[in-house]
C-alpha positions in Angstrom: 88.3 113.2 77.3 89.4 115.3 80.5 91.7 117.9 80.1 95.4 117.2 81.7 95.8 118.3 85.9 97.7 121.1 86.3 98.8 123.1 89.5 97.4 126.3 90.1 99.6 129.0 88.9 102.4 129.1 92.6 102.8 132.3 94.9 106.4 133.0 95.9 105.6 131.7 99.2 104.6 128.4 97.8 107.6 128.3 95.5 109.9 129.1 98.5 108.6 126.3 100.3 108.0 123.7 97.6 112.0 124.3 96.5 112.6 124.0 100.4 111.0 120.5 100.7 113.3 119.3 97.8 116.0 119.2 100.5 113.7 117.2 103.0 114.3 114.1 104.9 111.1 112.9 104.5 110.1 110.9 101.3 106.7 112.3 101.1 107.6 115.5 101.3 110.0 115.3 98.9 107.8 113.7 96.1 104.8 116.0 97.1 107.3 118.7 95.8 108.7 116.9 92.8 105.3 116.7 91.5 104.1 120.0 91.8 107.5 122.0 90.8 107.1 119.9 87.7 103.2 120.5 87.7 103.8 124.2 87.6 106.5 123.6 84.4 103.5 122.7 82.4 104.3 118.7 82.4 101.1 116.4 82.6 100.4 113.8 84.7 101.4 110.7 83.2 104.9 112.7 82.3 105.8 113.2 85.8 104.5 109.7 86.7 107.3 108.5 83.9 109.7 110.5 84.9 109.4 110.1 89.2 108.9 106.5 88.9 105.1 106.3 90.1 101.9 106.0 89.2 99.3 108.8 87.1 97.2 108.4 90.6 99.7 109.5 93.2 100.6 112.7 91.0 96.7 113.5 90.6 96.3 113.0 94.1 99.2 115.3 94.7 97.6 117.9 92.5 94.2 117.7 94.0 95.7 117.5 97.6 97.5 120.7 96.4 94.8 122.7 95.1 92.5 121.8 98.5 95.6 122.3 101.2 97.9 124.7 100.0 101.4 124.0 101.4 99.6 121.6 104.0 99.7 118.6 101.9 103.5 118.5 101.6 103.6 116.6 105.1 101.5 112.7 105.0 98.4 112.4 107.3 98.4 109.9 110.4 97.2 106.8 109.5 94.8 106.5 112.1 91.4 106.8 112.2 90.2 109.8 113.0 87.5 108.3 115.5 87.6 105.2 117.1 84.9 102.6 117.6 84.7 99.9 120.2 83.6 96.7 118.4 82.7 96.0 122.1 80.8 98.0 124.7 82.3 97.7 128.1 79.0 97.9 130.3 78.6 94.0 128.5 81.6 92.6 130.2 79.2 91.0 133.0 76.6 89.7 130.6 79.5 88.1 128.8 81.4 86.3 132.0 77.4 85.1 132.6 77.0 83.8 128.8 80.1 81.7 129.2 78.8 80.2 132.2 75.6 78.4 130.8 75.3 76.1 127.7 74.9 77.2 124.6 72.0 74.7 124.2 69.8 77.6 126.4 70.8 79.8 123.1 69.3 77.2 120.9 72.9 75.7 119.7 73.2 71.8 118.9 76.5 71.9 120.9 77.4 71.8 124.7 80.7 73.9 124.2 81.6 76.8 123.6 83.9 78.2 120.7 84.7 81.9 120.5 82.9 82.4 117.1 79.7 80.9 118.8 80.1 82.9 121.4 80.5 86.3 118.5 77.2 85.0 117.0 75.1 84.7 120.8 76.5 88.0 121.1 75.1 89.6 117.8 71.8 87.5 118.2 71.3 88.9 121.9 71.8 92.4 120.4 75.0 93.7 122.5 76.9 94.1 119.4 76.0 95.6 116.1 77.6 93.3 113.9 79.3 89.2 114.4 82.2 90.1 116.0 85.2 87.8 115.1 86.7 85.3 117.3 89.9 87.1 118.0 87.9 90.2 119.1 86.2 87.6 121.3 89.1 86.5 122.7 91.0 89.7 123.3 87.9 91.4 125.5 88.3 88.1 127.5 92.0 88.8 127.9 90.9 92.2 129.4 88.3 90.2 131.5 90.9 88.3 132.8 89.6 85.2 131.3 92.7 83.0 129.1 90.9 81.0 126.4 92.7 78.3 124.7 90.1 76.2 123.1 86.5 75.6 123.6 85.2 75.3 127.8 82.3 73.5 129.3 81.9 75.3 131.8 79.1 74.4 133.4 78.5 74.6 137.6 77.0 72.0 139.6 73.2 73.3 141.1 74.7 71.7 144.6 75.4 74.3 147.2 78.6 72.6 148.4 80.1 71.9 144.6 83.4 74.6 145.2 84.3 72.9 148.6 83.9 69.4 147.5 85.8 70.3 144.1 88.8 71.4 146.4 89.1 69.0 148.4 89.0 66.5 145.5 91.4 68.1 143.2 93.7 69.7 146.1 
């Protein structure tokens, strides 16, 4: 069995700061202090858990987070990733306006039209993304394209030369 977490033993500028942050706004802060002020009283873990209402894991992380950042961890990280990878890569916009444009029988699919999961998987398959993409992701780098997908297109274009002036005068 493990031997109970304590705090290191606090400088005065710790103590100053921890007894500081038990006046804070902030709910983190404040908790981060409870803990360790009670850490450095010689109480274990699972007593301050009982005691703060939380669980043995958020005071251990609060004693390990402690012992790595000094008075740094008294204040919660952004929850953002820290780097930030495109699920897309912009130079395939064009290759995905042409994709759209033929049938996805010339990708070997049994269907004529096209559904934005189909179009995650010809994607994959034709090696411009590294993974299956979902359908939403799909759909929101059409959105950039300027492309508004509702449900799935047949969008194929008459060979004849004259197709776009005979489609506008048909449909006005």
């Amino acid at each position: 069995m493990k031997p109970p977490l304590f705090v290191r033993p606090l400088t005065a500028a710790e103590g100053d700061a921890l007894q500081t942050g038990l006046r804070s706004a902030d709910a983190f802060t404040l908790r981060r202090c409870q803990i360790l002020l009670q850490s450095a009283k010689g109480r274990r873990p699972s007593q301050i858990a009982a005691t703060l209402g939380c669980v043995t894991q958020t005071v251990r992380d609060a004693l390990r987070a402690f012992q790595a950042e000094g008075t740094a961890c008294l204040h919660a990280k952004p929850k953002t990733p820290k780097t930030i990878h495109t699920a897309w890569p912009r130079q395939r916009d064009q290759d995905l306006r042409a994709l759209l444009h033929q049938s996805p029988r010339v990708f070997g699919k049994p269907t004529s039209l096209w559904t934005l999961p189909l179009v995650a998987q010809v994607c994959h398959e034709q090696g411009w993304t590294a993974r299956v993409l979902s359908g939403e992701s799909i759909r929101l780098v059409l959105k950039r394209l300027g492309i508004g997908w509702k449900r799935a297109k047949h969008w194929l274009v008459s060979p004849d030369p004259a197709y776009a002036r005979k489609k506008n005068s048909a449909t006005g």
